[in-house]
C-alpha positions, 0 to 999 in steps of 0.5 A: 362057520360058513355053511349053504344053508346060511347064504355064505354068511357067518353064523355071528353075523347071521344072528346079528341080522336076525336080532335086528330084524325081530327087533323092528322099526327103529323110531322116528326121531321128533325132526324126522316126525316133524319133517314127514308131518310137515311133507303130509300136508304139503299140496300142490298147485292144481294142475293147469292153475298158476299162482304167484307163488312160483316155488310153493314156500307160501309166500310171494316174494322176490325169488317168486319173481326171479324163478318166473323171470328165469323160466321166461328167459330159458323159454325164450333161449329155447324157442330161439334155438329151435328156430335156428335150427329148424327151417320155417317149413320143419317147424310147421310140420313139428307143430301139425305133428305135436297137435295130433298127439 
């Protein structure tokens, strides 16, 4: 039966949530508690100090240097664009601007 004092649900479903809810947290299975093991001890690069290892997977190899020679060329792209797009004057006056913040 559907009634206000039970927010629209059924009583049946009303007494399913309920059992659920008593019954807890459900229990970390061993990949979950290993992942989130593994996620806690995981840090960061400091701010402001570069490394070689580019994606953080503990190891230098050849996608450390792929990711740096793709972030250089997107940099580059984008200064390009910029320069296109705004005249000399523009520029100088976005950088005066970006300085004061």
């Amino acid at each position: 039966m559907f009634s206000k004092k039970n927010y629209g649900l059924t009583d049946s479903l009303l007494q399913a949530a309920k059992s659920v809810a008593a019954a807890g947290p459900v229990p970390l299975t061993k990949i979950e508690a290993e992942l989130a093991e593994r996620q806690s001890k995981q840090k960061l690069d400091p701010v402001n100090k570069e490394d070689s290892d580019v994606n953080n997977d503990g190891k230098v190899d050849k996608s450390d240097s792929y990711l740096k020679n793709r972030r250089s060329a997107i940099k580059a792209a984008m200064k390009e664009d910029t320069e296109q797009l705004f005249s000399v004057d523009e520029l100088a006056a976005i950088e005066k601007a970006a300085e004061g913040l």
